[in-house]
N, C-alpha and C positions, 0 to 999 in steps of 0.2 A: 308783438305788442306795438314796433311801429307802424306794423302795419295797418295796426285798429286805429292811431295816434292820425296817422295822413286822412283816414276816411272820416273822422270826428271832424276832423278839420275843412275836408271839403266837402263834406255835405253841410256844415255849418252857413258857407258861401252861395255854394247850390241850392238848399230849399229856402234860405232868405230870401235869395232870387225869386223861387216859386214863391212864398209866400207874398211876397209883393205882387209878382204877375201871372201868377193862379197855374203855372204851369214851368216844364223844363228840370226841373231839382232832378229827378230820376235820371231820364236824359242824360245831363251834363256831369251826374256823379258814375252811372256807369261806363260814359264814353274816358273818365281818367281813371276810374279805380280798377280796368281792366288789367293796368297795368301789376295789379299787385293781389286780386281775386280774382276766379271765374267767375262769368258774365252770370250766371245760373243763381252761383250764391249771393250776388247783387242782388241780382232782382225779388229772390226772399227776403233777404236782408231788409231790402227798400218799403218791405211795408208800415214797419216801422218810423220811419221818420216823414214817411206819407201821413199816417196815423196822427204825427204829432204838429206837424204843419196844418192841415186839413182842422183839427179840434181847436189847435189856437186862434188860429185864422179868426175862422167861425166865432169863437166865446168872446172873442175880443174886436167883434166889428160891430157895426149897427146890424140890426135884423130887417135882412131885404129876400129871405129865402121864402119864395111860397111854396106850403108843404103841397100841394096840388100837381102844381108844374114840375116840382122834384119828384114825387109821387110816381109821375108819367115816365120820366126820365127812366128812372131807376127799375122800372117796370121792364121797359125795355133793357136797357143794362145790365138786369141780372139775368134776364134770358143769354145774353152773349155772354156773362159771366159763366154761368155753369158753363156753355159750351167751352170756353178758355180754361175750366178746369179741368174739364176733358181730355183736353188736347195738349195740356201741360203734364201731363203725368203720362199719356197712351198712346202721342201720335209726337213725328219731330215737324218742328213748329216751322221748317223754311219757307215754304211756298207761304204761308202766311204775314212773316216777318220780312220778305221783299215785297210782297202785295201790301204790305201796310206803308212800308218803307218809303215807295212810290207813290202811294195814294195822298201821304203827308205831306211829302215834295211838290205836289200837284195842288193841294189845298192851301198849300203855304203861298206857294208861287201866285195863286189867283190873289186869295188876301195883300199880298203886296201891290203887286199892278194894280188894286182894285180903287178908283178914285172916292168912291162913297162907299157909305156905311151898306155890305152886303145882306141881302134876306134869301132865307134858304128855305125851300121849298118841305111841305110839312113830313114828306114821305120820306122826303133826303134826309131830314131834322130825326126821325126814327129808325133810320139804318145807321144814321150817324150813333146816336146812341146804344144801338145794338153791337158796334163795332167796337166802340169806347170801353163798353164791358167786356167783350171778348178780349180784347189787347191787353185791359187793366188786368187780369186773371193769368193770362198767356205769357207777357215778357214785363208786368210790371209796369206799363208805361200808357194811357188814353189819355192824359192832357192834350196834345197837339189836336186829337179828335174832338174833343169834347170842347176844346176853347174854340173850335173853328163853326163848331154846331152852335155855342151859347153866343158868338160873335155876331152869327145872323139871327141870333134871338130879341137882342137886347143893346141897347145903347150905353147906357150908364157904366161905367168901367167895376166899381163898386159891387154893381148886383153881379156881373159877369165871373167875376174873382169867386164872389162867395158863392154863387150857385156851383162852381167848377169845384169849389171845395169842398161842398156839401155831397157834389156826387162822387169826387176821391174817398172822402169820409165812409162813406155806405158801400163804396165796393171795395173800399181796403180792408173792413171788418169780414164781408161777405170773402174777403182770399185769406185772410188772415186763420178765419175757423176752416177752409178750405185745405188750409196748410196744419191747422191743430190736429182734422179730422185723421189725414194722411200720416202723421207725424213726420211733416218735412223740419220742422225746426232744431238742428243737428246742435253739438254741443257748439262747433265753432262758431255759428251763427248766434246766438243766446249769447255768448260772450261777447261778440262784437256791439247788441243792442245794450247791452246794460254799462257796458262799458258808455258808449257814445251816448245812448239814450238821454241822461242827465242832460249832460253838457249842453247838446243839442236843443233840447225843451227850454234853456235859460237863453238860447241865441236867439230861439225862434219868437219867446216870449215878449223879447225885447227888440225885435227887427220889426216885428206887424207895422209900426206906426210908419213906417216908410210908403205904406201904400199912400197915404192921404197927397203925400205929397210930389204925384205923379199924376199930372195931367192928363186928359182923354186921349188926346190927340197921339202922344207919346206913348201911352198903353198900348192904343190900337197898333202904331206901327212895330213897337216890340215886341208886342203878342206874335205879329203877323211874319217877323223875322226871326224870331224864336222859331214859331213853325216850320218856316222855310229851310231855315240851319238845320235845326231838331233831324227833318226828313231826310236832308242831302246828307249826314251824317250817320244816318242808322244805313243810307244806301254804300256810303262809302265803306263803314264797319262793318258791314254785313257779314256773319261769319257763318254763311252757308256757300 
């Protein structure tokens, strides 16, 4: 039970985080709660309070989401999703989870040094998304992807959050029934969401309004050191 009691508590800190700056929560809850679960049942676990950031996010912002451009998105994304469903259950995931690893670290690092607002070329824009769903499905984790794609999309920090939300939203349900189909959702897992679930829903309910009050300029460069951290982090934890 303490053990559920610490994970309430920091993923309460961690997806506030995300819910402000559309990425990281997963990230930074399973690089501490390794300490006290396997990596594995994290990232089940995490679809959950993905689920519940992602819906609040969204209900409780302005509507800047066009179903068109998300449409595309997710087109591609859920192609890389089944594949990450694939390979989460029938193949072991290393060589992918250090290729991403490094791929992160390398997009992070550009977005840093990068003086002006970057545009990403439209082929790049579509592998990126293809990769985002694969990763979401695979360890749980395509924000660093997906904010680095929607960063050379768009300017407004706003639209950037909620589009990143809206495609967490559609491919956490897309892993979610992927996990009902399999019946990965074991007792101890089920107990850790309803236990935290609540809780969790009333932090996040009342944390949103903190986006407004975060600058462009301060976005941009957090997003871009989140990325960078996020990367050098999964390369140092790497447990292959």
């Amino acid at each position: 039970m303490t053990e559920i009691i610490i994970l309430t508590l920091v993923c309460s800190i961690t997806f506030t985080f995300e819910i402000v700056f559309g990425l990281a929560g997963t990230i930074m809850m399973i690089t501490i709660m390794t300490f006290f679960f396997d990596a594995k049942t994290l990232v089940i676990f995490s679809v959950m309070p993905q689920l519940l950031t992602a819906s609040i996010g969204l209900y409780r912002s302005p509507k800047t989401v066009n179903l068109a451009f998300l449409a595309r998105m997710l087109m591609f994304g859920s192609a890389g999703g089944v594949l990450g469903l694939i390979m989460f259950y029938r193949f072991p995931t290393s060589i992918f989870y250090q290729t991403l690893a490094y791929a992160i670290t390398v997009f992070g690092l550009y977005l840093v040094i990068s003086p002006h607002i970057i545009r990403i070329h439209p082929v790049i824009q579509r592998i990126l998304d293809i990769t985002a769903g694969l990763s979401q499905t695979l360890i749980g984790i395509s924000g660093p992807i997906a904010m680095t794609r929607l960063l050379g999309s768009f300017e407004d920090k706003l639209i950037i959050r909620n589009y990143a939300l809206a495609f967490f939203l559609a491919m956490n349900l897309f892993r979610a029934g992927g996990y009902v189909f399999n019946n990965t959702f074991n007792d101890e897992i089920i107990k850790m969401m309803l236990i935290s679930g609540p809780f969790l829903a009333i932090v996040l309910w009342n944390s949103n309004h903190l986006h407004v009050k975060v600058n462009e300029y301060i976005f941009r460069k957090v997003v871009s050191w989140v990325i960078l951290i996020g990367g050098v982090s999964l390369v140092l934890r790497s447990p292959y």
